[in-house]
C-alpha positions in Angstrom: 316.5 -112.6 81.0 319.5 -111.8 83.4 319.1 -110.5 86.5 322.5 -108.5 86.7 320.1 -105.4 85.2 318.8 -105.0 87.9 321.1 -104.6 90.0 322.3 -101.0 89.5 318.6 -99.9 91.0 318.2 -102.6 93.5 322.1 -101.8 95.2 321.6 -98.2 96.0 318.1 -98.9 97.0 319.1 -101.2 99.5 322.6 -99.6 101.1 320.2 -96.1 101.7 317.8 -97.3 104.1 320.9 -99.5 105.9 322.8 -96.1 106.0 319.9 -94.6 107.4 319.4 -97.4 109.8 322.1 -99.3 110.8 325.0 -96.0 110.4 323.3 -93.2 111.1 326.1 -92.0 113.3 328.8 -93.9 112.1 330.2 -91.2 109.3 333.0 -93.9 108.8 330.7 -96.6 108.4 328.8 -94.5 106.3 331.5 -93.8 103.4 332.5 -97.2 103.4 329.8 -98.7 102.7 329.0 -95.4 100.1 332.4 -96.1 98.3 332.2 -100.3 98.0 328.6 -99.9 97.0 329.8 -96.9 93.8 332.7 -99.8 93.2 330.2 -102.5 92.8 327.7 -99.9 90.4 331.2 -99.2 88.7 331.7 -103.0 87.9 328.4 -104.1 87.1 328.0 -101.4 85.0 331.1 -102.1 83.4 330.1 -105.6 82.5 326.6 -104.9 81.2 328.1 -101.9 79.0 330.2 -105.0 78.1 327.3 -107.1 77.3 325.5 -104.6 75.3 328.4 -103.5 73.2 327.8 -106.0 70.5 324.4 -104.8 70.2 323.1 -107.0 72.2 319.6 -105.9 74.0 318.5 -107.6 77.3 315.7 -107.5 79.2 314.4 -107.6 82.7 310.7 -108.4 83.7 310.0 -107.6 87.4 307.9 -110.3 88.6 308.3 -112.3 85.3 305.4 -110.7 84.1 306.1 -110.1 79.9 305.5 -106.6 78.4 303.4 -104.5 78.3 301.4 -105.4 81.2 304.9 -106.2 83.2 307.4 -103.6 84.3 310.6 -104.1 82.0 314.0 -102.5 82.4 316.1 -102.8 78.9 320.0 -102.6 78.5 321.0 -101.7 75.2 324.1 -99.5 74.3 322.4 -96.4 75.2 321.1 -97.1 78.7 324.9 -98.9 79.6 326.4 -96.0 78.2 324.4 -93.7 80.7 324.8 -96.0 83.9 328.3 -96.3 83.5 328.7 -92.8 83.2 326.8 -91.7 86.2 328.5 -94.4 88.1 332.6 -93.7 87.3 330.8 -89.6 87.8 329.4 -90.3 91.1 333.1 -92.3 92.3 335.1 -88.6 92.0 332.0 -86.8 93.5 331.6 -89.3 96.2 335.9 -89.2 97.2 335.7 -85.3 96.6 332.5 -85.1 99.4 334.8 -87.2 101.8 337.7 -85.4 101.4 336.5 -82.1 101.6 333.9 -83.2 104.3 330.9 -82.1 103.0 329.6 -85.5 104.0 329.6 -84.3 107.3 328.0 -81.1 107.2 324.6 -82.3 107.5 322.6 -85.5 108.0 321.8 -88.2 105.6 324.3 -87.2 103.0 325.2 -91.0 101.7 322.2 -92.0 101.8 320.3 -89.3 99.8 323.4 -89.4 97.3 322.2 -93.5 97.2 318.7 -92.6 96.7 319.8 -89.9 93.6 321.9 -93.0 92.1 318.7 -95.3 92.5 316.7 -92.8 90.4 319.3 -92.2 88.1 319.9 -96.1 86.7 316.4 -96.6 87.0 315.3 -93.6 84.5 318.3 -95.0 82.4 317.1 -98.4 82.1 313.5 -98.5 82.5 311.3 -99.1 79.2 308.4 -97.8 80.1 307.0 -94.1 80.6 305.3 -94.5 83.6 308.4 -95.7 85.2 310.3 -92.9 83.6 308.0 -90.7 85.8 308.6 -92.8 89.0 312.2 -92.6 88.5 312.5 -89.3 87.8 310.0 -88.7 90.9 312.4 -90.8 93.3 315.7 -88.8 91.9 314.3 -85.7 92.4 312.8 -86.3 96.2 316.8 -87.1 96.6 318.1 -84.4 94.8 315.6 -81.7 97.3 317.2 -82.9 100.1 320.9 -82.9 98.8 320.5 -79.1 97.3 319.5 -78.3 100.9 322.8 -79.7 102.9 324.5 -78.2 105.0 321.8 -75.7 105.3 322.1 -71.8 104.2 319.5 -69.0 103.5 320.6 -68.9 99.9 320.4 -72.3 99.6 317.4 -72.7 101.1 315.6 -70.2 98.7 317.5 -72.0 96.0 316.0 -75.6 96.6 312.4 -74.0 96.8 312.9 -72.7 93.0 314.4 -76.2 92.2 311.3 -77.9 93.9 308.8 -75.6 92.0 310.2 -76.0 88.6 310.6 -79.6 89.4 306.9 -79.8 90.7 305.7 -78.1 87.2 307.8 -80.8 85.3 306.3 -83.7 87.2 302.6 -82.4 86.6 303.2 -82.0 82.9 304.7 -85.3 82.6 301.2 -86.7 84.7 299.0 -84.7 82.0 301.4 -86.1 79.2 301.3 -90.1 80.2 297.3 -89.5 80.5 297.1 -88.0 77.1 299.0 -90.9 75.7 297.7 -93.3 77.5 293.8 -92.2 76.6 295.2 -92.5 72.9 296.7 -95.4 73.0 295.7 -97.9 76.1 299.9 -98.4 77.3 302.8 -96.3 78.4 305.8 -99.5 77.4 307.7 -97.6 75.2 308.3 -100.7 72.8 304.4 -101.4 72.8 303.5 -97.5 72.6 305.9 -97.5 69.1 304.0 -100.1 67.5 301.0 -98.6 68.5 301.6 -95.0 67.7 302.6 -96.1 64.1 299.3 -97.4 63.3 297.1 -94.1 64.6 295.3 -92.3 61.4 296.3 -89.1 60.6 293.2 -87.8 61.5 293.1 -89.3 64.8 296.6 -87.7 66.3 295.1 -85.1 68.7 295.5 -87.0 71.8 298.6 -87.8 70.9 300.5 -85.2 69.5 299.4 -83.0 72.9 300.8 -85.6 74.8 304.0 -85.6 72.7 304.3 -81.6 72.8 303.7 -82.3 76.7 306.7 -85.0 76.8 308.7 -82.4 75.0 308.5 -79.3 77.4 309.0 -81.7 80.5 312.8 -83.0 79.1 312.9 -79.8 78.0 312.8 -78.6 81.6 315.2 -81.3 82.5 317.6 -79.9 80.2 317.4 -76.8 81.2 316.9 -75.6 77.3 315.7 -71.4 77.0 312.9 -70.3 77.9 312.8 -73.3 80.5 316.3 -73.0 82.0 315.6 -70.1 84.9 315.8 -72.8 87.4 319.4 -73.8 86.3 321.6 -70.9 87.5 320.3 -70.1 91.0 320.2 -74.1 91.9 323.4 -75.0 90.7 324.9 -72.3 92.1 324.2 -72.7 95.5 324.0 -76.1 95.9 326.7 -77.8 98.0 329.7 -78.4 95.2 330.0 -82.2 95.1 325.8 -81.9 94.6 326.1 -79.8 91.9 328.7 -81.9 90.6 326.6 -84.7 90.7 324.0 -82.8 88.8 325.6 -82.3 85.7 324.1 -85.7 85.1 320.8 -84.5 85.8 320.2 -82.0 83.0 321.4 -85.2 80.6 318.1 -87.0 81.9 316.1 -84.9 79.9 318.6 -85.3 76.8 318.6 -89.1 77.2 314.2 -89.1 77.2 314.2 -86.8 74.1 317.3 -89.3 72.3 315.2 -92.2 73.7 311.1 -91.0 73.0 311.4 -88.9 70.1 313.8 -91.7 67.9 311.8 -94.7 69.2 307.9 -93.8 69.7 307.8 -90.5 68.1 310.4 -90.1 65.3 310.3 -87.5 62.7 309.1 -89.4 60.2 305.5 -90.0 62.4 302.8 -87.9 61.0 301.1 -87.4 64.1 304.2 -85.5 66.0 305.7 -83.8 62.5 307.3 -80.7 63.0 308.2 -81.0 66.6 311.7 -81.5 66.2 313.0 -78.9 64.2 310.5 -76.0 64.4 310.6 -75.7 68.1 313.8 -77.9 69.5 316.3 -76.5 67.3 315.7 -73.3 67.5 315.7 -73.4 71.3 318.5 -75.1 71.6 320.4 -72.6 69.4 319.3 -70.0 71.7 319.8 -72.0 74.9 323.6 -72.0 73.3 323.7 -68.0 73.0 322.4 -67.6 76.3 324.5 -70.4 78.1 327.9 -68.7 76.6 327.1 -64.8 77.1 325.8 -66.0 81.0 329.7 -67.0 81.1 331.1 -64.0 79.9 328.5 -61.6 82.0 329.0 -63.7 85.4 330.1 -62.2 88.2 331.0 -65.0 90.3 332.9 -67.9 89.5 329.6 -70.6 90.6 327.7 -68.8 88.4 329.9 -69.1 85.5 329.4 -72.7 85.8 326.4 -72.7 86.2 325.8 -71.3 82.6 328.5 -73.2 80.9 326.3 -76.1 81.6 323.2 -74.3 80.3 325.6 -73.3 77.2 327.2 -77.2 77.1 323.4 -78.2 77.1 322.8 -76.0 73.9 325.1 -77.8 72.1 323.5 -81.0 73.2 320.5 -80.4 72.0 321.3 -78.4 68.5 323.1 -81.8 67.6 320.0 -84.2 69.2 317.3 -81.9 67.0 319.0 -83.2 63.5 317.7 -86.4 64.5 320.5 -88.1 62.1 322.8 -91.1 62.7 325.9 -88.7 62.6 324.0 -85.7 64.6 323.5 -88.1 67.3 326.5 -90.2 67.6 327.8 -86.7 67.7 325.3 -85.6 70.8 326.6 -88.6 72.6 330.1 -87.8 72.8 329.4 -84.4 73.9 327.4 -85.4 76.0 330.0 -87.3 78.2 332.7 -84.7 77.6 330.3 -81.8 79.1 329.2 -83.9 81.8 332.9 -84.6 83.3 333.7 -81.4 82.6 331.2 -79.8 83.8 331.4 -81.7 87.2 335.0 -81.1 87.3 334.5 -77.1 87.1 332.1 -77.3 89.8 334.5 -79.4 92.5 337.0 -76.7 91.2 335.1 -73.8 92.0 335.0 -75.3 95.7 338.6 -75.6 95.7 338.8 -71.9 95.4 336.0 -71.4 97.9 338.2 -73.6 100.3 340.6 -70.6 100.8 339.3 -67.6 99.6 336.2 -65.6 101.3 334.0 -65.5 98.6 333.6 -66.8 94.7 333.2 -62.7 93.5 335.3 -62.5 90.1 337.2 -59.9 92.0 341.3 -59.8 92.8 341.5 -61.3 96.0 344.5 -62.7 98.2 345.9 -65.9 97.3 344.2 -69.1 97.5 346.1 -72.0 99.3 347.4 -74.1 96.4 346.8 -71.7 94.1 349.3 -73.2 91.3 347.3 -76.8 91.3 344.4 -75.8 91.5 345.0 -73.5 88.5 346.2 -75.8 86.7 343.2 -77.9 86.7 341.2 -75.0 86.1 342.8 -74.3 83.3 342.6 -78.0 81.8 338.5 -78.2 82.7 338.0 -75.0 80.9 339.7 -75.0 77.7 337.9 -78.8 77.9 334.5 -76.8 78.4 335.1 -73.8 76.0 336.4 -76.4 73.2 340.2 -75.6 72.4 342.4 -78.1 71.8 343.8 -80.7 72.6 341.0 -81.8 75.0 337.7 -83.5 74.1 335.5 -80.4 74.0 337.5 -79.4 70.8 336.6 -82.8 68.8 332.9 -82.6 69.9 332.4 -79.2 68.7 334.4 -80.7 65.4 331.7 -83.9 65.6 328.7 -81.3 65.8 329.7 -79.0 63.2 330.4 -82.0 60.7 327.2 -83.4 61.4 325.5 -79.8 61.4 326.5 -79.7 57.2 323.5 -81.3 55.9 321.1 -79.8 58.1 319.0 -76.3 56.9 320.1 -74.0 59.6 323.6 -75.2 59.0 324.6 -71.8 58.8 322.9 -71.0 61.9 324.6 -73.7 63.8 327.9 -72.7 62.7 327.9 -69.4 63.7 326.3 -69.9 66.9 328.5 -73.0 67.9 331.7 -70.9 66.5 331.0 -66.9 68.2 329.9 -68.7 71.4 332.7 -70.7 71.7 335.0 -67.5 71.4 332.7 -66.1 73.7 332.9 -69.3 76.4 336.8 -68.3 76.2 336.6 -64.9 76.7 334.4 -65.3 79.6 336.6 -68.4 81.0 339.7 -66.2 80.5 339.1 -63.7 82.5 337.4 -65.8 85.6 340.9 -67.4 85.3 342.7 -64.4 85.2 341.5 -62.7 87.8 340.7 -65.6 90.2 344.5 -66.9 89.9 346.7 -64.3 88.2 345.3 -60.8 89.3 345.4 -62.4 93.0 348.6 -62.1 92.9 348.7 -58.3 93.4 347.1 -58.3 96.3 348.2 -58.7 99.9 347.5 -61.8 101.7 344.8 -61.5 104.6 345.6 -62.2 107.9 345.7 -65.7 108.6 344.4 -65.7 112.2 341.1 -63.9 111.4 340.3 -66.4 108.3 341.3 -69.6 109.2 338.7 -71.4 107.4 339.1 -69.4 104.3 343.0 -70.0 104.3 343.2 -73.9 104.8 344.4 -75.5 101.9 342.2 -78.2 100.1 342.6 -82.3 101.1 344.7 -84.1 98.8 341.7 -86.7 98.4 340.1 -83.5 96.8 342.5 -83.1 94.2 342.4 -86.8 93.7 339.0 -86.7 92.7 339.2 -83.6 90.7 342.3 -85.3 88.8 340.7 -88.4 88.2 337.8 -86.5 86.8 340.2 -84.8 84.4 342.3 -88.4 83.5 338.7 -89.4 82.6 338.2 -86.4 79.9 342.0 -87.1 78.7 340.9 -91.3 78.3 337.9 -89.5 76.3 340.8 -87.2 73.9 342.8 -90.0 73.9 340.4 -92.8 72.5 337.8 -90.4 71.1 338.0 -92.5 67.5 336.5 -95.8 69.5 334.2 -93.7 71.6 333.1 -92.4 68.6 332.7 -95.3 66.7 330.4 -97.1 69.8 328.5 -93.7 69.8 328.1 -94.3 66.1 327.0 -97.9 67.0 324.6 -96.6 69.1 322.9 -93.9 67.1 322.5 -96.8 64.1 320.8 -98.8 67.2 318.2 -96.0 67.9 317.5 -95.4 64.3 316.7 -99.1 64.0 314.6 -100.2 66.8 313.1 -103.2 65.5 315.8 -105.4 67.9 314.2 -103.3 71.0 310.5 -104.1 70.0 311.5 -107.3 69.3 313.4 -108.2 72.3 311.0 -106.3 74.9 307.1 -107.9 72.9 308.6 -110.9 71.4 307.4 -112.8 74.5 304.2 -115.0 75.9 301.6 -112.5 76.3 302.8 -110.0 73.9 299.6 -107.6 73.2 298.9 -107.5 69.1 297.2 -104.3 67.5 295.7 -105.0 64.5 295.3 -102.1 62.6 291.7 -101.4 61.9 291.3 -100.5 66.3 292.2 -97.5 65.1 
């Protein structure tokens, strides 16, 4: 057992409440310490992606209590993967908040962005469900108070529809844990796998409700159709370097689908049959169609965003529903690409807010540093759309590759291939008229909008950049990403090392068979 697992939860948990105490009015202070602690996540994260990378699976017990009666957080591949991405994301969303000062515009900014972090390890790295819950309870209590900042009307309305959505989730997920839990008598996710297994065929009610629960709830997460009405409206009016943050969020509820449904409810389980590719896939599909012809029908360039995630999330989860080694290793690649990118798009949209008076896809005057800024435009959304060179191109190539065994392959090619013309029409002309048609149009007067004319902070465009070095790291080495996403998938379709590592241990709980 190592303690270093721990300490991606236990750092942000403790630097909030001493921002809150000790800084409150120190906005200085405040950033430092917001910055070092990121840093710190960035290295330790670092070292146990390191650790984990030769398959390798570690475990913590909180209070050295074994599983399953103990709390356990596991780091395998999977879960380093996911807590060094949000970690190098939340480094280019923190510098982007200081440097536009959107830190400053409300209160408790650094410490609600340390509270999201806290939630977001610990859902990563926990290996139980009830945990999952509490995580995903504590980054969502952060989240309500970041989509709020700053204040705003709009925003305002925007964060109630995120908190009811949110609040339907979290009751489903309740109903779901009790189903399972009445079923099988634990909610450890090695422990439940074993158990599961051994249930009859005719004795699968219990469980196969609470597996249909489980689904809808990362289906909400994910934002996947008919589920993702909440998406558009909160992401869009969010404060930018929140939103930003959030294009981690929707790959919570990818990561609990990747992580239940391959562990404790594979496809091969008679009790949960069907669930993968009669409902998921088809969703998904449609989640893509509706994501990419948002983009094209957007009026405003946060809402065009806002559905390329929705759209970026499609893909996600056609490739997830295969449930194959290939299908996911593909999934995980994407699933970093879309989340830079898609972070990147949203600090650019404020870019262009910076110096123009609204975000209308409508000619306007020039925006201050109009040539940079289109420039990474341009970069983030041929990444997003797919065209090449950038990563988006060799994910859609990874998802189409794996997509040739499947039964809807047909399907998936069409809808991958007309939405992805679609995604470029729709990015093509925000582009156009945002950068090119401005041109036409005569500049407004300086003295009556000096707030809409200053040009962005160069920290900004540091952040935005390093976002965008990231995504060209991810072209540039996608043959060793892919190979450790490959690494990965042959890890989740082989969980005997994870049972093993998390039971194998004084007071592990044995089932026999005839309980049931």
């Amino acid at each position: 057992m190592t303690h270093w697992i721990v300490a991606p939860v236990i750092l942000p948990a403790l630097l909030a409440p001493f921002i809150v105490l000790a800084a409150r009015y120190h906005i200085g202070i405040q950033r430092t310490f917001s910055v070092v602690g990121v840093l710190a996540l960035i290295a330790v994260a670092t070292g146990l992606a390191i650790q984990a990378s030769d398959g390798t699976i570690t475990i913590y017990q909180m209070g050295d209590w074994a599983a399953p009666f103990g709390i356990v957080l596991v780091a395998d591949r999977l879960s380093t993967l996911m807590v060094l991405l949000t970690a190098v994301l939340a480094l280019f969303v923190l510098l982007y908040a200081i440097g536009s000062g959107w830190d400053n515009r409300g209160r408790h900014f650094h410490a609600l962005f340390q509270f999201q972090l806290m939630g977001l390890m610990g859902a990563f790295l926990t290996g139980d469900l009830f945990n999952l819950f509490v995580f995903f309870e504590v980054l969502l209590i952060a989240s309500y108070g970041l989509m709020i900042h700053a204040g705003g009307n709009a925003r305002l309305r925007a964060g109630v529809q995120y908190v009811l959505f949110n609040l339907i989730g979290s009751t489903l997920f309740l109903f779901a844990l009790g189903a399972i839990y009445a079923e099988t008598g634990t909610l450890n996710m090695a422990d439940l796998a074993q158990r599961a297994a051994l249930i009859g065929a005719d004795a699968t009610a219990g469980l196969r409700v609470g597996a249909v629960l489980l689904l809808l709830v990362f289906a909400i997460k994910a934002a996947v159709v008919p589920l993702h009405f909440w998406l558009p409206s909160s992401y869009a009016e969010a404060p930018w370097p929140v939103a930003a943050l959030f294009a981690i969020m929707t790959k919570v509820g990818a990561y609990g689908i990747i992580r239940v449904y391959t562990m404790i409810f594979p496809p091969e389980l008679e009790a949960t049959s069907g669930l993968h590719d009669i409902w998921l896939q088809p969703a998904a599909l449609v989640s893509l169609a509706v994501g990419m012809f948002g983009v094209l029908a957007a009026k405003r360039l946060d809402r065009l965003v806002a559905f390329s995630v929705i759209g970026s999330m499609g893909i996600v989860m056609v490739t997830i529903s295969l449930f194959t080694p290939e299908g996911m290793a593909a999934a995980l690649y994407y699933i970093v690409h879309s989340t830079l990118a898609g972070a990147a798009l949203f600090l650019i949209a404020d870019l262009v807010r910076t110096s123009r008076k609204n975000l209308d896809l409508t000619p306007q005057a020039p925006i201050a540093g109009a040539a940079l800024t289109a420039a990474l435009f341009f970069l983030a959304a041929i990444a997003m759309v797919g065209l090449p060179p950038l990563s988006g191109f060799i994910g859609k190539l990874l998802v189409l590759t794996a997509a040739l065994e499947s039964e809807r392959v047909v399907w998936i090619w069409a809808i991958v291939l007309g939405s992805s013309l679609i995604s470029i029409l729709g990015f093509a002309r925000a582009g156009s008229v945002v950068f090119w048609k401005a041109t036409s149009v005569a500049p407004i007067d300086e003295a009556e909008n000096a707030d809409d004319l200053r040009s962005p902070a160069v920290l900004s465009y540091v952040a935005v950049g390093g976002l965008i070095a990231v995504l060209t790291a991810h072209t540039v080495f996608a043959g060793q990403v892919h190979g450790y996403t490959t690494a990965i998938a042959a890890q989740l379709f082989a969980p005997e090392p994870y049972l093993s590592t998390v039971l194998d241990t004084p007071g592990k709980l044995s089932v026999p068979k005839e309980d049931y």
